[in-house]
C-alpha positions in Angstrom: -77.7 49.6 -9.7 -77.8 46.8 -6.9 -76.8 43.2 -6.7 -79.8 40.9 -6.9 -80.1 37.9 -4.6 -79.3 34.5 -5.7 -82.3 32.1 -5.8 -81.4 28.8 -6.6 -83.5 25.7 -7.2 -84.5 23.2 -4.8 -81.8 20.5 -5.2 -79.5 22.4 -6.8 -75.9 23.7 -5.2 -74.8 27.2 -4.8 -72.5 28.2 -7.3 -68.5 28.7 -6.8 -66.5 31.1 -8.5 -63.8 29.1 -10.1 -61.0 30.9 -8.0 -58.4 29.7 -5.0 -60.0 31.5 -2.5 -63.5 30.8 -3.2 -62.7 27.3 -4.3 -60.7 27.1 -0.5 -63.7 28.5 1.2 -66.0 26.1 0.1 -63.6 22.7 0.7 -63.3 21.0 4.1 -60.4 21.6 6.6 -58.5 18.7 5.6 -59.6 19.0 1.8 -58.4 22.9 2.0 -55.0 21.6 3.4 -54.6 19.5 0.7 -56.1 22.1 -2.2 -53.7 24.8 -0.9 -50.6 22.2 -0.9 -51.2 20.9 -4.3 -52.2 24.4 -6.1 -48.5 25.4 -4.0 -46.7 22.8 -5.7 -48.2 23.0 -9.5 -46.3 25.1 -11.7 -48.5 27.7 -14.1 -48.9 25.2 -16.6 -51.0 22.7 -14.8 -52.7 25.2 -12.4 -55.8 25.4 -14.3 -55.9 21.7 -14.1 -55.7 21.3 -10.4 -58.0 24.8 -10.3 -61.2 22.6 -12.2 -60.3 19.3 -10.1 -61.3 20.7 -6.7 -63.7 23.0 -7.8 -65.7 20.2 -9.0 -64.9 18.7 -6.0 -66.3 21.9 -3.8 -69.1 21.7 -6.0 -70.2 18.1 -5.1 -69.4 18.4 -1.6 -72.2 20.6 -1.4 -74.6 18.0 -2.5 -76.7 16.6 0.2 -75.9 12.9 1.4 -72.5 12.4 -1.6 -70.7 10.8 1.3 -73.7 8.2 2.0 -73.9 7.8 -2.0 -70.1 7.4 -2.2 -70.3 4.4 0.2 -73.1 2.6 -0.9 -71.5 2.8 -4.3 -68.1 1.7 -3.1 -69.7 -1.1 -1.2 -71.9 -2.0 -4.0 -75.1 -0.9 -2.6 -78.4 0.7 -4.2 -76.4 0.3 -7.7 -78.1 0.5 -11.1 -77.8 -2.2 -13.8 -77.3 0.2 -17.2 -80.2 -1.4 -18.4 -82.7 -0.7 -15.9 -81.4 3.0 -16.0 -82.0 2.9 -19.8 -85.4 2.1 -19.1 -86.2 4.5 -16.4 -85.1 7.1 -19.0 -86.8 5.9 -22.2 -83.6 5.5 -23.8 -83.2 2.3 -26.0 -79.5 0.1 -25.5 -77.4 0.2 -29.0 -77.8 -3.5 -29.9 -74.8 -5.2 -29.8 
């Protein structure tokens, strides 16, 4: 038996095991610092907390422009009115 290669969809993001060390190897150098200092200082309990934070964090890293989208969206650019994204999906608004 052999591994098979990984082929992932244009647009899509590599998948990350939900572990430290892969979750580590996928953040940033200051992002890792931080991850590594907060999974340090959580006890057992709340570890699988802080585990699914930054690994949805490592995950959207990976996605192509976020830190472009983050600031036009914090600045208030190239936003959507929920109408107009109702209609670009065909989905009718719940009158109100």
């Amino acid at each position: 038996m052999s591994a098979q290669p990984v082929h992932q969809a244009a647009g899509s993001v590599a998948a990350i095991p939900k572990t430290i060390d892969a979750i580590a190897v996928a953040l940033s150098g200051a992002k890792r610092m931080a991850f590594y200092a907060q999974v340090g200082q959580t006890d057992a309990a709340d570890l699988e907390g802080v585990i699914e934070r930054w690994w949805t964090d490592a995950l959207l890293d990976q996605v192509p422009g976020r830190e472009d989208q983050v600031s036009a969206a914090l600045d208030g650019r190239g936003l959507v009115g929920l109408g107009d994204l109702a209609g670009r999906l065909g989905v009718p608004l719940a009158a109100e």
